[in-house]
Backbone bond lengths (Angstrom), bond angles and torsions (degrees), N, CA, C in turn:
res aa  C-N    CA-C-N  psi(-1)  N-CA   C-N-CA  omega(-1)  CA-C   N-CA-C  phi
1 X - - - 1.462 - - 1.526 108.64 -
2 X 1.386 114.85 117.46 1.273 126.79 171.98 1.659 116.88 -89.72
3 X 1.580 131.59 128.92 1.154 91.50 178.77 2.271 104.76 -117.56
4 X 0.823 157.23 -157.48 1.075 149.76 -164.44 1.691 127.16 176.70
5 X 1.380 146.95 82.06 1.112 130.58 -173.20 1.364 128.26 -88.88
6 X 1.447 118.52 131.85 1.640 124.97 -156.87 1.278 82.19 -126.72
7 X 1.449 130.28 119.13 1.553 132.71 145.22 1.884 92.61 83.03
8 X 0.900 93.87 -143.57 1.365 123.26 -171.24 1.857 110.78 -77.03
9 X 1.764 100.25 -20.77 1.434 102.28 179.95 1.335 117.66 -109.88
10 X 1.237 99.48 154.81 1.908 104.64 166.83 1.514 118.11 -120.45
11 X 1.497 86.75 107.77 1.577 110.66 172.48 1.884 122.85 -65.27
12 X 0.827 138.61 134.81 1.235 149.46 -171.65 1.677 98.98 -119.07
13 X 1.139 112.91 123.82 1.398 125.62 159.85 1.705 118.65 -116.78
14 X 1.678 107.68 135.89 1.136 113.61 -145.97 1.419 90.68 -124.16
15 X 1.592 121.06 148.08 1.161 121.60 176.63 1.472 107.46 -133.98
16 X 1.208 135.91 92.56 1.551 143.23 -166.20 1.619 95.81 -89.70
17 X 1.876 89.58 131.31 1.427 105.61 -159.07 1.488 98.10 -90.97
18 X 1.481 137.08 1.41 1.681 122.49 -165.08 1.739 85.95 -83.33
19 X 1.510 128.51 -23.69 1.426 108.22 -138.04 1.969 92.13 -149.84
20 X 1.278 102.15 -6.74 1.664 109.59 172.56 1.837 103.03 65.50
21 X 1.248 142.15 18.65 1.123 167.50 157.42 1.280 104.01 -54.64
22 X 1.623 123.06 100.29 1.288 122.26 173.92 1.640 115.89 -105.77
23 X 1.300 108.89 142.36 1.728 94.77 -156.60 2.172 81.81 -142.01
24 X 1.464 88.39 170.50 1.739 106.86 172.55 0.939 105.11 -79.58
25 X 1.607 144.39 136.49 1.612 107.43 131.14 1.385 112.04 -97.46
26 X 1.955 114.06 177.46 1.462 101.96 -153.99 1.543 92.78 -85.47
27 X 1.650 81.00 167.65 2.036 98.86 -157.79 1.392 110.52 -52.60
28 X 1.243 131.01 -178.47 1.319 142.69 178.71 1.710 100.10 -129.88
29 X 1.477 85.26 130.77 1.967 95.09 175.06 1.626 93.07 111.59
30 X 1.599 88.24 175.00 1.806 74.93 -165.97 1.682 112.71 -90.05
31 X 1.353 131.09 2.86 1.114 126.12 162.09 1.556 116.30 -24.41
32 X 1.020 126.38 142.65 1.653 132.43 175.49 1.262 94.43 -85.23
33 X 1.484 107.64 151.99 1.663 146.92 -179.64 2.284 90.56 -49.12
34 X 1.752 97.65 -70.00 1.474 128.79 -157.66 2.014 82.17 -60.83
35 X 1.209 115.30 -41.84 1.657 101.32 -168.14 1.959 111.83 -70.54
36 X 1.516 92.74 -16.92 1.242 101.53 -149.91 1.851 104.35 -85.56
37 X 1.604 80.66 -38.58 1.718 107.33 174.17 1.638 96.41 -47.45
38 X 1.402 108.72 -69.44 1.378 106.08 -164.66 1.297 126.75 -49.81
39 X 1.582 109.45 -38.33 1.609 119.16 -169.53 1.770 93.30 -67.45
40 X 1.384 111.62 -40.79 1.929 96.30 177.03 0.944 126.19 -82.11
41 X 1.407 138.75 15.43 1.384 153.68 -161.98 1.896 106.28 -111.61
42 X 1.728 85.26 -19.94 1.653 83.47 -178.73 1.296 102.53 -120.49
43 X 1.506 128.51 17.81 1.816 133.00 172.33 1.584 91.50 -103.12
44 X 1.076 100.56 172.14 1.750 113.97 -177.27 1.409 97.89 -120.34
45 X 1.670 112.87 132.77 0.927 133.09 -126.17 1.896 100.31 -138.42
46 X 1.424 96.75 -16.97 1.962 108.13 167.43 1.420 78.53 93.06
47 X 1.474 104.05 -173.18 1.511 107.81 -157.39 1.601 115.25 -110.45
48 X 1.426 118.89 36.99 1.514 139.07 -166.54 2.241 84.46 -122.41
49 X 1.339 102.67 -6.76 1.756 83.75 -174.62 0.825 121.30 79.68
50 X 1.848 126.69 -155.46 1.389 124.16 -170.19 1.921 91.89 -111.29
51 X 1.092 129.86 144.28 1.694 115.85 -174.38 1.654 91.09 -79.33
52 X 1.282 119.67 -167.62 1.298 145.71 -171.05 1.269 105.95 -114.42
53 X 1.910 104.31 121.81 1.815 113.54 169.55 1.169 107.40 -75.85
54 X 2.050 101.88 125.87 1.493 113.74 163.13 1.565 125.69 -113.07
55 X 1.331 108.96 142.21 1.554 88.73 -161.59 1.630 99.95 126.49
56 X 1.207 132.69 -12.83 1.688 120.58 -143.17 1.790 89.33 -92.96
57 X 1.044 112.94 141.43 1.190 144.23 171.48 1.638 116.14 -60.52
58 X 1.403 133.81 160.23 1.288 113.85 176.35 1.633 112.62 -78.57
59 X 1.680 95.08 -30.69 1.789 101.35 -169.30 1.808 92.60 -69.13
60 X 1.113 132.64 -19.77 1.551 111.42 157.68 1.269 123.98 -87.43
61 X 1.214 108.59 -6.92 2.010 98.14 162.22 1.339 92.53 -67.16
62 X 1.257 129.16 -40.19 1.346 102.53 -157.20 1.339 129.30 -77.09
63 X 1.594 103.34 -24.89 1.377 120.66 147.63 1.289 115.16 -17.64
64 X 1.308 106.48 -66.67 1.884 117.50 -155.50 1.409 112.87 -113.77
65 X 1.251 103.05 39.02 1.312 113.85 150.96 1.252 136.28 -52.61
66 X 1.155 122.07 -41.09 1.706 125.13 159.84 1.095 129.92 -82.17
67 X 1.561 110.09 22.94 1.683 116.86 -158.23 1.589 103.27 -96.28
68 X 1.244 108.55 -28.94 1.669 109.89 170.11 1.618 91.36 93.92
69 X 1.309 140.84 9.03 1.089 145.21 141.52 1.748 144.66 -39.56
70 X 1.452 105.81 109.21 1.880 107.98 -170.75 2.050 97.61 -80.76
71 X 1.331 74.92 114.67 1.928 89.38 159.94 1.365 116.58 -111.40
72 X 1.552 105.48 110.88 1.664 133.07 157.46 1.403 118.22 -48.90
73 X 1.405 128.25 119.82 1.830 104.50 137.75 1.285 142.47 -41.02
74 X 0.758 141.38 166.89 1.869 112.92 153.76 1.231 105.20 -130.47
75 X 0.853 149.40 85.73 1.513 161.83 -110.23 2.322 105.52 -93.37
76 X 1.303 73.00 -43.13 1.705 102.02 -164.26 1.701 94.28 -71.63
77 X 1.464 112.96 -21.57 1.543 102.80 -179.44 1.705 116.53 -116.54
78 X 1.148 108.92 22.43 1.309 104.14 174.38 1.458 117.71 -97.93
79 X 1.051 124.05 159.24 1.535 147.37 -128.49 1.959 94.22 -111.91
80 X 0.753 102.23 124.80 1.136 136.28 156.69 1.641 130.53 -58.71
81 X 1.573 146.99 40.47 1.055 154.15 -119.47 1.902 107.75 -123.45
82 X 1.276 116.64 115.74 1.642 102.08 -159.35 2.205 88.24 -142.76
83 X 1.091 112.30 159.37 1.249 126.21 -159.83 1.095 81.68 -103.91
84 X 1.783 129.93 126.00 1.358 151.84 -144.05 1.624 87.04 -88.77
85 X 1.125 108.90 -57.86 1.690 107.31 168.66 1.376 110.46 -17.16
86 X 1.683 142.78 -57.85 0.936 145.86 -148.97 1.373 121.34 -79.65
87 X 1.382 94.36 -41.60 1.280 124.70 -168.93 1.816 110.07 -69.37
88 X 1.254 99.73 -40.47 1.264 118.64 -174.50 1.775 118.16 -83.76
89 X 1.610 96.87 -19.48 1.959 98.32 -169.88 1.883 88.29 -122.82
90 X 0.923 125.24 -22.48 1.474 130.92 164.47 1.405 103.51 78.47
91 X 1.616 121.82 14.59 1.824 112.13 -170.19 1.044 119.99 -45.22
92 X 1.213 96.41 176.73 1.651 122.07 178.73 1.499 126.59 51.69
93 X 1.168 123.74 -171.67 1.376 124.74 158.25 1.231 141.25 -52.03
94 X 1.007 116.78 -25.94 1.859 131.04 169.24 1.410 132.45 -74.60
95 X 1.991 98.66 -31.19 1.440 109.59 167.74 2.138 101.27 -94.34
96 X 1.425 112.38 27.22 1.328 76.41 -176.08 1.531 115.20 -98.83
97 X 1.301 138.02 -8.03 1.169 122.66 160.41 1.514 116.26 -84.53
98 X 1.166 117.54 41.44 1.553 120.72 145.33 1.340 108.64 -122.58
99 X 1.333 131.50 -18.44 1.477 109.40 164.80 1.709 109.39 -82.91
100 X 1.509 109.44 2.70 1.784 93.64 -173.79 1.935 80.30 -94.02
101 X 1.363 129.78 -22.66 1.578 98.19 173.20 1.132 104.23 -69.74
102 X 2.011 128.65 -55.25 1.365 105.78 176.06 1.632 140.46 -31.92
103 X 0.894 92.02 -37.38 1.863 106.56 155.08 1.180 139.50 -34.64
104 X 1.456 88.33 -70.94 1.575 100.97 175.75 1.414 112.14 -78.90
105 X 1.174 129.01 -32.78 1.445 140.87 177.64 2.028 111.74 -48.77
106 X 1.817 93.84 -57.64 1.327 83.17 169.34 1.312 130.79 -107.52
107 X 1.259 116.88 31.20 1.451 136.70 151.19 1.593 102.04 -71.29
108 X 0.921 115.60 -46.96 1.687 108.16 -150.07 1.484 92.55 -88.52
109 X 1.506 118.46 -51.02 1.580 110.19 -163.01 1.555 107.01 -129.70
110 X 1.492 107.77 151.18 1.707 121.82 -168.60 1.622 98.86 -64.48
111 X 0.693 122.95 110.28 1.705 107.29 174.09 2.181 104.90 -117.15
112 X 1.418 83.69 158.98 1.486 73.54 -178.17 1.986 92.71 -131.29
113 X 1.284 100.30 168.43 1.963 103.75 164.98 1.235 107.22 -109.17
114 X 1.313 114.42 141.06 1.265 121.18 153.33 1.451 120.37 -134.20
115 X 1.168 124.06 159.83 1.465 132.97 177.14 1.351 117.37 -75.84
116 X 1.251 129.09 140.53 1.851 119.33 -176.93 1.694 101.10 -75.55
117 X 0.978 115.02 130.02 1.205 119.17 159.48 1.869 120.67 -133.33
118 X 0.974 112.97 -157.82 1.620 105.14 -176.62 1.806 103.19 -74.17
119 X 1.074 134.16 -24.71 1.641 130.04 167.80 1.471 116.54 -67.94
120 X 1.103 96.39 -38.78 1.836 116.44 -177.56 1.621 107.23 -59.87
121 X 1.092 96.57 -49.99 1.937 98.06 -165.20 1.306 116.83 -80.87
122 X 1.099 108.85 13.15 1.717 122.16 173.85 0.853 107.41 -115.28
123 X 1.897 131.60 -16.09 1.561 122.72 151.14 1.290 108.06 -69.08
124 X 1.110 123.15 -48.58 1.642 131.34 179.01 1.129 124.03 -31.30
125 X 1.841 103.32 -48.96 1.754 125.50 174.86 1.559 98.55 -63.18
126 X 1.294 112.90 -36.43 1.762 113.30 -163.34 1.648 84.71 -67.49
127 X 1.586 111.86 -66.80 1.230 112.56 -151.72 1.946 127.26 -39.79
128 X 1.759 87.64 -42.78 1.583 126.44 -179.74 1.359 96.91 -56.24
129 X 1.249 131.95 -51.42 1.396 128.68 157.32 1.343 147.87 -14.51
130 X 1.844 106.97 -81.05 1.267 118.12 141.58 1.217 135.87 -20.32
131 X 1.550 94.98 -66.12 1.246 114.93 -173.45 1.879 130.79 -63.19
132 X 1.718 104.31 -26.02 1.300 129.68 137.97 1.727 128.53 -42.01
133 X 1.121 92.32 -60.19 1.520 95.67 162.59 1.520 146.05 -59.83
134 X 1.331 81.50 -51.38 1.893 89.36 147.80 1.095 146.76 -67.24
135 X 1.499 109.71 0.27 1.296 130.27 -176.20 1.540 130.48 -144.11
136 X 2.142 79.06 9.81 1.715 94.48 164.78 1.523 118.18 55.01
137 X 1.509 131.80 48.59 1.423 137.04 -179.85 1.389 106.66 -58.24
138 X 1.019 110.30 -38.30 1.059 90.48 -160.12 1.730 122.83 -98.55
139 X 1.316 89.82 27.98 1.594 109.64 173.11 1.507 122.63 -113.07
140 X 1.423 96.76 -8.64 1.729 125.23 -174.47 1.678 97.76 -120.21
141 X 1.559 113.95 108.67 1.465 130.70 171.53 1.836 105.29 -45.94
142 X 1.457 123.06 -68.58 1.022 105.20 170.10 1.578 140.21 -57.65
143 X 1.280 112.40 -36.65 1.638 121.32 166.89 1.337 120.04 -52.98
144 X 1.399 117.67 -12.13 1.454 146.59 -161.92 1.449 96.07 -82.94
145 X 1.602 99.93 -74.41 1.383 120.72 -154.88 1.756 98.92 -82.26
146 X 1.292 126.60 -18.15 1.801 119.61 158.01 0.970 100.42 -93.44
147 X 1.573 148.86 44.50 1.359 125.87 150.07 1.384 101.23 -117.55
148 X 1.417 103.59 -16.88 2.188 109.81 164.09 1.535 98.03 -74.06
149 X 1.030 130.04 -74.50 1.375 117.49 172.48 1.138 142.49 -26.94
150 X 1.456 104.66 -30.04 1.723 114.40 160.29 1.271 113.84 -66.68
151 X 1.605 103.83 -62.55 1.625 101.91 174.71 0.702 133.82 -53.26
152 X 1.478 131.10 -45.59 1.191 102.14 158.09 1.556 141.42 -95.16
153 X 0.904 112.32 43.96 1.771 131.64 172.05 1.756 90.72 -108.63
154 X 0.736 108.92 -42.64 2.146 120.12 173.67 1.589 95.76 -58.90
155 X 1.550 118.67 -51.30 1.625 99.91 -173.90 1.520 125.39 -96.03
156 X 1.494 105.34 2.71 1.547 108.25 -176.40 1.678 93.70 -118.87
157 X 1.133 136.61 17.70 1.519 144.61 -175.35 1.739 108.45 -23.94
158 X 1.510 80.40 -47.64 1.933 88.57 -159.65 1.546 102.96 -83.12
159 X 1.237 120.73 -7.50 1.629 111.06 -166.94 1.691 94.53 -113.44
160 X 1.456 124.59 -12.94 1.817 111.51 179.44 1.085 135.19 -91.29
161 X 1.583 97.22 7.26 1.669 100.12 -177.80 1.710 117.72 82.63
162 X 1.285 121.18 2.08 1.394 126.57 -169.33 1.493 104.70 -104.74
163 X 1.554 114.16 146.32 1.394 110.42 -177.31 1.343 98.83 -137.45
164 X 1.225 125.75 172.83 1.765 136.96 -165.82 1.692 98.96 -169.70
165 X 2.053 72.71 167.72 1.570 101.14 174.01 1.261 132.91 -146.28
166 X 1.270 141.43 129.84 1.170 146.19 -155.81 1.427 124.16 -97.25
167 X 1.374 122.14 158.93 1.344 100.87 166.94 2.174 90.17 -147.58
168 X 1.343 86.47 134.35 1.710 108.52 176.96 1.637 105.23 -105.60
169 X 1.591 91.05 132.10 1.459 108.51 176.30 1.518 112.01 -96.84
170 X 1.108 134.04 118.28 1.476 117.62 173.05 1.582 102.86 53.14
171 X 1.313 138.62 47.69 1.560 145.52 170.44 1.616 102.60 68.43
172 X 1.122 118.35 2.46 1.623 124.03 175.83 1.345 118.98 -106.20
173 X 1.752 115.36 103.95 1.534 119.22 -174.36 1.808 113.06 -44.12
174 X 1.323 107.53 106.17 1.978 107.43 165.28 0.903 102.94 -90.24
175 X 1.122 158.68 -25.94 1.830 149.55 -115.90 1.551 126.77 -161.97
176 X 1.116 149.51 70.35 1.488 122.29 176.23 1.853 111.31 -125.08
177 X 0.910 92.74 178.65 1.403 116.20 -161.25 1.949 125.88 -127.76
178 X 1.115 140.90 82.91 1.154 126.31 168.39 1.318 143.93 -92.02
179 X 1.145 128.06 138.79 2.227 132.91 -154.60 1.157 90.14 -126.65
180 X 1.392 87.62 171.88 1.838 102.77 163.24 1.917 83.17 -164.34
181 X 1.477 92.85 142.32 1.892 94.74 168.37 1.496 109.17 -79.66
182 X 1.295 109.08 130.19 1.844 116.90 177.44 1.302 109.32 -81.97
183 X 1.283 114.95 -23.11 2.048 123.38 178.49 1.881 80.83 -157.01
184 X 1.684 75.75 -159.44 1.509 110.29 175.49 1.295 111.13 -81.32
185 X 0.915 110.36 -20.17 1.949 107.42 -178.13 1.468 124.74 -112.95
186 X 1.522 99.80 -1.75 1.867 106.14 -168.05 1.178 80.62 -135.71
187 X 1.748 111.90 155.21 1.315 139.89 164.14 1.497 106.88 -120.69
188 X 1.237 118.59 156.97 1.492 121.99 179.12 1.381 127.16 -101.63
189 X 1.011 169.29 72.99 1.300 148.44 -137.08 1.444 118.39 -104.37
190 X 1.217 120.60 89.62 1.626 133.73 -159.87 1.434 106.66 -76.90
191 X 0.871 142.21 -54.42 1.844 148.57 168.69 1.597 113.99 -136.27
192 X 1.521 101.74 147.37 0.932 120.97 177.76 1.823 114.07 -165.20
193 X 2.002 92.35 122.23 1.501 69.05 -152.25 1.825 74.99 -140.37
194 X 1.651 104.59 157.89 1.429 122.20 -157.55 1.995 111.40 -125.13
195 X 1.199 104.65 149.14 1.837 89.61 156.78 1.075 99.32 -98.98
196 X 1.310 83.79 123.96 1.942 119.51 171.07 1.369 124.39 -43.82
197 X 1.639 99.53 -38.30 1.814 98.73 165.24 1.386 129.76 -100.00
198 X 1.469 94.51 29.28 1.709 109.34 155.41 1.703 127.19 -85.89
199 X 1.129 130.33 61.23 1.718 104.63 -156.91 1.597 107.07 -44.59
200 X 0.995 74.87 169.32 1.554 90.96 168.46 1.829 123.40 59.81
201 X 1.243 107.97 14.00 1.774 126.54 -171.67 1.291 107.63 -71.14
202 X 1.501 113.49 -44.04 1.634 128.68 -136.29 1.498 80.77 -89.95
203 X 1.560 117.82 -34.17 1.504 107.42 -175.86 1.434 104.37 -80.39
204 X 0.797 132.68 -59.37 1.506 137.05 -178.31 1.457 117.17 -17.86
205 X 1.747 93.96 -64.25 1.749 97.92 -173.83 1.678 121.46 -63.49
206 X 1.358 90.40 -9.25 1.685 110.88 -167.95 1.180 111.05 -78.78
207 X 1.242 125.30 -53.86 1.297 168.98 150.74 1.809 103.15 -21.51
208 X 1.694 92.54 -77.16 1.564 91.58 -162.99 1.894 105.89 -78.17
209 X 1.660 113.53 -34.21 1.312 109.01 162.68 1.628 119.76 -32.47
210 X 1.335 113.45 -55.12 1.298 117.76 -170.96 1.413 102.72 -57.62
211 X 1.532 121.02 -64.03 1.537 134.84 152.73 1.440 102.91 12.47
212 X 1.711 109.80 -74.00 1.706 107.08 -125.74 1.433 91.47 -122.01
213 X 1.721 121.04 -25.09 1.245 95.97 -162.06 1.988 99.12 -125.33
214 X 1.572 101.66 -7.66 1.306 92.39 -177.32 1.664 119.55 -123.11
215 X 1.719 105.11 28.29 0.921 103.33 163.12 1.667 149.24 -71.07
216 X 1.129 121.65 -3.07 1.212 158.31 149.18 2.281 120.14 -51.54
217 X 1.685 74.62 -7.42 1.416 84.56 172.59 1.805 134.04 -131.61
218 X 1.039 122.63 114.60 1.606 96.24 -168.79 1.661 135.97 -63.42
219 X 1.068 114.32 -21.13 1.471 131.96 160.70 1.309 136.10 -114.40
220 X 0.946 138.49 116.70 1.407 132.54 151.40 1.194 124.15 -107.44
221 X 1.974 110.57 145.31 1.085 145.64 -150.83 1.490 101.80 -108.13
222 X 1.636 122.35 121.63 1.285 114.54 -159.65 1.814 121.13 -123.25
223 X 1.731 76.31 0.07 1.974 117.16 167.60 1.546 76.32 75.95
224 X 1.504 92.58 -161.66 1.123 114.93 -155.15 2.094 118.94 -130.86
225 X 1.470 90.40 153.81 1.931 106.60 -160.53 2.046 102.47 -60.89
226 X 0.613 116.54 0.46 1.430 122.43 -163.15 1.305 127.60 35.45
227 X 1.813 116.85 29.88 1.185 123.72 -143.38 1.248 147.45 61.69
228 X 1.645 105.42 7.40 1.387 122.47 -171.66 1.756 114.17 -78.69
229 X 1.507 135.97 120.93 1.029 107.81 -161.65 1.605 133.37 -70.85
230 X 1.555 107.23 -18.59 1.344 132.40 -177.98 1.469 106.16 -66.20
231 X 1.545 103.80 -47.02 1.573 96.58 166.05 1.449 146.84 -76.75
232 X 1.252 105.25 -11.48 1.528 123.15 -160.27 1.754 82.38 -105.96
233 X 1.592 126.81 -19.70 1.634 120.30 170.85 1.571 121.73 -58.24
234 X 1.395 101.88 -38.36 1.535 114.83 -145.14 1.709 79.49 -125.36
């Protein structure tokens, strides 16, 4: 993260590590997107140009409508957004092969919930661990860079505003989960991570989180698959 002030705004330059793709996002402060465009359109910029704003909103397309500007999807980063209701009662036909893992999951093993608190997040750190290891982070650039992100969201817990939930197998943490509320009506759900040779876990914690700790909210936000196919399946 680069950050930079032009005029009245502060530009943020972003460098996304899956693909080395460095992009704008739009300015900060109340300068407009269209004023901001212009003032860099007439600085020299080295011979890579001006990069491409990601992030832009629709009410700034509409802005820059006369800008003669190509707008992309980005397919791999869009958000994931589901009515907490759903998540939590699993109806109909669409949620039913996640209540047949919920099923089988707590058929087979005792599981219990708990809330993260300051005892909790030091199983979490344990768990995040393991769970690193088994999946070799540190040989995988992205697995890398969310297992710093855990940690430290794991060591500053009490000062970010983020809350979680756990789930213990036989008194042994398998499961947790971390949010943060984006407003009053959306929750965020930043990680959430399972042992793999549990079936049926990943639904559970999902499931009963929504349950116990984010009902108080009507949506939750579950980010996004990064194009990965395993994730963007399930």
């Amino acid at each position: 993260i680069r950050l930079s002030r032009l005029g009245e705004a502060i530009l943020v330059q972003r460098k996304r590590l899956r693909d080395d793709k460095t992009f704008l996002l739009p300015p900060l402060g109340k300068e407009s997107l269209a004023r901001t465009l212009e003032t860099l359109r007439t600085v020299k910029l080295g011979d890579n140009g001006l990069p491409p704003f990601y992030g832009v909103t629709a009410e700034q397309l509409r802005q820059l409508d006369n800008e003669g500007l190509r707008v992309e999807p980005d397919r791999d980063d869009w958000d994931y957004v589901y009515l907490t209701s759903d998540l939590a009662d699993l109806p109909g036909d669409k949620y039913h092969p996640k209540r047949n893992f919920v099923t089988r999951c707590l058929t087979k093993y005792n599981c219990r919930y708990a809330s993260v608190g300051r005892l909790e997040i030091e199983d979490c750190l344990q768990l995040q661990t393991k769970w690193c290891n088994l999946r070799q982070c540190n040989e995988v650039q992205g697995l890398e860079a969310e297992n710093t992100a855990i940690k430290t969201a794991c060591e500053h817990y009490g000062y970010l505003g983020i809350f979680g939930g756990a789930i213990y197998v036989d008194d042994k943490i398998e499961a947790f989960t971390l949010a943060e509320p984006l407003n009053n009506e959306t929750a965020v759900i930043h990680f959430e991570k399972a042992n793999p040779e549990i079936e049926g876990l990943y639904q559970v914690i999902n499931q009963w989180f929504c349950q116990k700790a984010l009902k108080t909210f009507k949506f939750v936000n579950r980010e996004q698959d990064l194009g990965i196919p395993g994730l963007r399946k399930s």
